[in-house]
N, C-alpha and C positions, 0 to 999 in steps of 0.2 A: 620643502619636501614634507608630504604631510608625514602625522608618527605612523608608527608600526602598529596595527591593528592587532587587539584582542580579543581572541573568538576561544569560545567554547564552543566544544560537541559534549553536552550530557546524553547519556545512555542508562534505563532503567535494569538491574541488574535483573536476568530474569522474569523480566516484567509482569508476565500472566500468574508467572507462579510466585512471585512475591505477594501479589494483589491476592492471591487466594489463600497463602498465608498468613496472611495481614487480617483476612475475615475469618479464617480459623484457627484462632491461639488453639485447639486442643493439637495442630497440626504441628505445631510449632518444633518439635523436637523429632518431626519424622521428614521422611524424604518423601516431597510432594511432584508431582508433575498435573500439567494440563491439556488434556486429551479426552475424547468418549472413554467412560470405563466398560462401555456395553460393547465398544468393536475392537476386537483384539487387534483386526487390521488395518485399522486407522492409527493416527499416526499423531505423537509427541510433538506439541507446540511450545512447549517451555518446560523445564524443569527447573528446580531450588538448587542451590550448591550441594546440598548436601544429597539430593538425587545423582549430581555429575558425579560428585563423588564414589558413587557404589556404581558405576558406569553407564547411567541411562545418559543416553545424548538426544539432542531437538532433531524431529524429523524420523527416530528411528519408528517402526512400529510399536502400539501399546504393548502387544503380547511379548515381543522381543524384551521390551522394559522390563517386564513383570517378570519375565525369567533370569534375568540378572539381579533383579531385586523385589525378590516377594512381600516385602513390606512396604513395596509404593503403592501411595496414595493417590489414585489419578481422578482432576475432577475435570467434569465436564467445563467447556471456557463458559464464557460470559462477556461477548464482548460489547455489548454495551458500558457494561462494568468497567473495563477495561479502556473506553472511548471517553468515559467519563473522570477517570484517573489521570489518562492523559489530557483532558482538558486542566483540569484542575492543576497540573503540575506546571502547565503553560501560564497560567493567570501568576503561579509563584514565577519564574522567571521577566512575567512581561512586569512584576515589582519591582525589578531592577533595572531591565533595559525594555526599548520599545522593539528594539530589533531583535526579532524572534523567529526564526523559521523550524520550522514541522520537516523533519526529514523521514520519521518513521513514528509509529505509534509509541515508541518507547524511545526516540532519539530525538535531539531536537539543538539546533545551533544557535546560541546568542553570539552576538556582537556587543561588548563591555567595555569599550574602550570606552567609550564618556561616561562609564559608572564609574571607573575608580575613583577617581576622585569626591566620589561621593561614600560609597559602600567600601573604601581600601584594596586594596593589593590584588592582585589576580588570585592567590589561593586563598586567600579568605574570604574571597567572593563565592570560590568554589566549597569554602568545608561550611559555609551559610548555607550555600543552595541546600548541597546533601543533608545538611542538619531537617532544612525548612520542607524538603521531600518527605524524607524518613519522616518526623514527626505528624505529618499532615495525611498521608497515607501508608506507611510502613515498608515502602519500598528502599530500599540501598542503591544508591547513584553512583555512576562514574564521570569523573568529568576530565575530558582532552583538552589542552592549553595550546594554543598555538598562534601563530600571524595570519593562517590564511585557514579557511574551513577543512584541505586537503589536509596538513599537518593536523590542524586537531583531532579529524577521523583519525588518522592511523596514531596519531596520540592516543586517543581511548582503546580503540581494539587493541593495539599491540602493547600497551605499556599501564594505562591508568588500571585494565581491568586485572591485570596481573601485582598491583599492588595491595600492600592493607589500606591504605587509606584515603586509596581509587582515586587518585588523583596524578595527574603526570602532565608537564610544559614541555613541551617538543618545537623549538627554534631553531633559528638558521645557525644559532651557536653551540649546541647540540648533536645538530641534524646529520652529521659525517661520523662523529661517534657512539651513537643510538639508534640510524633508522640505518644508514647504508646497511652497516652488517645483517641485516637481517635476511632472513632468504627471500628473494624473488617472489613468491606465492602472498609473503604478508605485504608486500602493496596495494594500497587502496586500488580495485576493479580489475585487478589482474587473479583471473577463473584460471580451472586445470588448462583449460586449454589454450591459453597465452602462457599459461607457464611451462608447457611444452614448447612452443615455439620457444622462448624463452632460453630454457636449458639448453635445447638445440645448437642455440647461438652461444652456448656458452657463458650466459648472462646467468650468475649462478642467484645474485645477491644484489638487491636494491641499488645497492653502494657502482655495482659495478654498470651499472645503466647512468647511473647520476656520473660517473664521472668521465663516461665518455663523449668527445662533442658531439653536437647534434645531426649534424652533417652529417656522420661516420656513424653515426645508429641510426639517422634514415636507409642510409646504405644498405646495411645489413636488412634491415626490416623489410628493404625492397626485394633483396636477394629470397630470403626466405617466404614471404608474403605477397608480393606482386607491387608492383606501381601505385595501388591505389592504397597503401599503407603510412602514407605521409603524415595526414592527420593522426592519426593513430600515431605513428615514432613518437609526433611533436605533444603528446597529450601524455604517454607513460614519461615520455621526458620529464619535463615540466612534473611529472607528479614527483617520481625520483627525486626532485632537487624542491621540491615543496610549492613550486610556483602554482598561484590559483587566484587571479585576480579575484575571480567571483565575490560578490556582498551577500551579506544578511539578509535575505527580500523578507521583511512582514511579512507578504501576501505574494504569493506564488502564483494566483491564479488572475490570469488575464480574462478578457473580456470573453464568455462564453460563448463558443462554437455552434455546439450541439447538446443536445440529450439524448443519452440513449441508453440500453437495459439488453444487456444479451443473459444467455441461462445454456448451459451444457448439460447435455440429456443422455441415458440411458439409450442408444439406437435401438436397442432391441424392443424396449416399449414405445417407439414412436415411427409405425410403420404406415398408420393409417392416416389420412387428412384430419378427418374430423377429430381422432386425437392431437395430432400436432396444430389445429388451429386453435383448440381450448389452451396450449402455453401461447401462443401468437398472441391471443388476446390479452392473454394476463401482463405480458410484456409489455402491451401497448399501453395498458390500462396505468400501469407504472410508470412509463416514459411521462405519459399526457400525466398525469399526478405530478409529477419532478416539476415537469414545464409551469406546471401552473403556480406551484409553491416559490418559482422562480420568479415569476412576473414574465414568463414567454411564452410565447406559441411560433409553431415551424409553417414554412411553406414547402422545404422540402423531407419527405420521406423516403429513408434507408431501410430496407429488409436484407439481411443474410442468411442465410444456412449452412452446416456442412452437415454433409449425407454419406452414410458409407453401410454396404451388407455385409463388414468383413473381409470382403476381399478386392471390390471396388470402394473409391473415396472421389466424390465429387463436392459441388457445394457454388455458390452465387451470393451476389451481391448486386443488388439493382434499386434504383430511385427512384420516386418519380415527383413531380410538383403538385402541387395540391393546387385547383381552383383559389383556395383564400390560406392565408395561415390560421392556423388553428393550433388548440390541445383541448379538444371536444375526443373524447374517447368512441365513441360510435363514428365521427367523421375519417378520423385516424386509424382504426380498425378495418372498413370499410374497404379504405385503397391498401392497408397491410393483405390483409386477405386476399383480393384480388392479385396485388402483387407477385404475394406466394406462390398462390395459385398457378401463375400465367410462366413461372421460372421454375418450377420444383421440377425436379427430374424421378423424382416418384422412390429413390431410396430412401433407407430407415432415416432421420437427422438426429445427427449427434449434437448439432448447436443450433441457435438460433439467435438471432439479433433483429433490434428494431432503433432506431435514427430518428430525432428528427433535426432538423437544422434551416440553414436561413433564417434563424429565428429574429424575432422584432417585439417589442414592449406592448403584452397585452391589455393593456389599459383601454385599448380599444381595437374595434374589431370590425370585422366586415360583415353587415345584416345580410339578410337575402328573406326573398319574397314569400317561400313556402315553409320555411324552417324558421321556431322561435328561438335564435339563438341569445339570447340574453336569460330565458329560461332555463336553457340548458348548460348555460355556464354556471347559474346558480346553484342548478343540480349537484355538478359536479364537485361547484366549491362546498358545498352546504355536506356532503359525501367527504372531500378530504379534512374537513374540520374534527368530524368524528372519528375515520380514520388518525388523526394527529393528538386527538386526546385517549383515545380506548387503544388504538393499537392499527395496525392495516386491517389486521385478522376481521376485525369488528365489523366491516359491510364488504363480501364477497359476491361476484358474479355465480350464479347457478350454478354454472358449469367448469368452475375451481371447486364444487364438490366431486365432479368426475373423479375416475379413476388415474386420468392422465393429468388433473389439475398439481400445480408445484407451491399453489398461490400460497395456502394453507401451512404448508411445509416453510418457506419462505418468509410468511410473516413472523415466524419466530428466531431468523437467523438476520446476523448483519456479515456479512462478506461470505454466506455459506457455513457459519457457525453460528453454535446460539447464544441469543441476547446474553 
């Protein structure tokens, strides 16, 4: 029987807002949070301890914050900054094991089971890491101990982050004394709204789902949920009682699908074609950039939209095959537009999307008789070279200076906030 696996789930205390305390000692003794300080109704992505403490909480609105606490400090993210911390925090972990996975920008799972023996003990693997964190970027770590990835989660959330010295082992020897009690809501992926069903059934308490058979909590779950609740029982079960075969994957990402680039719009500025085909383009222009940095080109193309005036909501989704695969930006534009065109139902669009896929290794490519296409690949790459050292911002299409263009806006954000 192989041994019993030891997994860590670290979580970055606060992440954003550590990271900006970290770059501002004068901040150091005030309550900081990370959000625009210009829009009072935008909205709290991290706050310090000492912000939780005077009551701002993540996700409330700025203005809300600042009226609980007049003396917070709210700065705008930076999430490159942020991407770059979290890389860095990764290279310290992959020092001790190889098995590393990325589960969120500030949480991340090793598997250490063949480090002790080298690095010592499971907590002193853990009060190294948090040493080697803090010291290297200023951030304070929490780290979950556990046999299976499931257990380590609800180890960090419910137990390590509530200690001083952010650390907590949650086992199967443990596990009936520690997690049962805990109310229903603090299981790992159980939302308000299985915890309704939940209380329903009179399942008040973690404990009280683990220790009924399985059989008899499908039952119920079918009674109150339908027939197709099965998977579902067998999944809060098994979490209940810690079970999670799942491993450590290094690399999570399998062999690539697609590329694509959606953007969610203002409807009310996006009522005309010719404004809505200036984001189509920029979209595309993004996708073919991705593919190409990837080493791919698509033969098939995806466009979507959703369209609505307020009171109607419609929207489509339609493909077509390209002649040859490609990521030539004007070839790919070309049938985007078209596409559009031939499927839009003519309301404002609130979203848009662009695909491509079937993709194949563009190392090489399909000529054709009247188009230089070996030129215009050079174009293109000779265009992302510079885009990848100055910025995207640094060579834009014409008409990303419009007034409907997002490109410009865009090139200073990563996920919709900035750099």
């Amino acid at each position: 029987m192989p041994p019993e696996r030891t997994i860590f789930l670290v979580d970055g205390q606060s992440f954003y807002a550590s990271v900006e305390k970290a770059a501002h000692p004068e901040f150091r003794n005030k309550p900081v949070a990370v959000g625009d300080p210009e829009r009072k109704s935008g909205i709290i992505l991290a706050a310090c301890p000492m912000a939780k403490s005077k009551g701002v909480t993540t996700a409330e609105r700025v203005g809300e914050a600042l009226a609980k606490c007049p003396d917070l400090v709210v700065i705008r993210p930076r999430m490159q900054r942020y991407i770059t911390i979290s890389l860095l925090i990764t290279e310290i972990f992959e020092s001790i094991t190889d098995q590393v996975e990325p589960y969120s920008i500030d949480e991340q799972f090793l598997d250490v089971t063949g480090s002790t023996s080298i690095f010592g003990e499971p907590n002193a693997i853990a009060h190294d890491i948090q040493e080697r964190i803090y010291l290297s970027t200023g951030v304070r770590s929490r780290v979950g101990i556990g046999p299976t990835k499931i257990l380590a989660k609800m180890a960090t959330d419910n137990f390590a982050k509530k200690r001083p010295d952010g650390i907590f082992k949650l086992g199967y020897e443990n596990m009936e004394e520690d997690l049962w009690p805990l109310p229903v809501h603090q299981m790992f992926m159980v939302g308000n709204r299985m915890t309704k069903h939940f209380m329903y059934m009179g399942l008040n308490t973690i404990g009280d789902i683990a220790r009924m058979p399985l059989a008899d909590f499908k039952r119920r779950m079918r009674q109150r949920m339908g027939k197709q609740s099965d998977i579902q029982a067998e999944y809060y079960w098994q979490t209940a009682r810690g079970i999670d075969p799942s491993p450590v994957v290094a690399s999570i990402r399998g062999n690539l699908k697609s590329v694509s680039h959606g953007k969610t719009l203002r409807s009310s500025l996006y009522k005309k074609l010719a404004d809505i085909e200036v984001v189509l383009l920029e979209l595309v222009v993004e996708v073919c950039r991705r593919a190409r940095r990837l080493g791919y080109q698509g033969r098939v193309l995806s466009v979507g939209a959703g369209e609505t005036d307020g009171e109607r909501s419609t929207g489509f989704g339609r493909q077509i095959t390209l002649p040859h695969a490609t990521s030539l930006t004007h070839e790919v534009a070309s049938a985007a537009l078209k596409l559009f065109g031939e499927h839009w139902h003519g309301l404002p669009v609130s979203h848009l999307y662009i695909s491509l896929s079937q993709l194949s290794d563009d190392s090489t490519y399909q000529l054709t008789l009247f188009d230089d296409r070996v030129a215009a690949y050079e174009i293109e790459r000779a265009t992302d070279q510079i885009k990848d050292r100055y910025g995207s911002g640094a060579i834009m299409r014409a008409s990303s200076l419009l007034a409907a263009g997002v490109a410009r806006e865009r090139s200073e954000q990563i996920g919709g906030h900035y750099k």
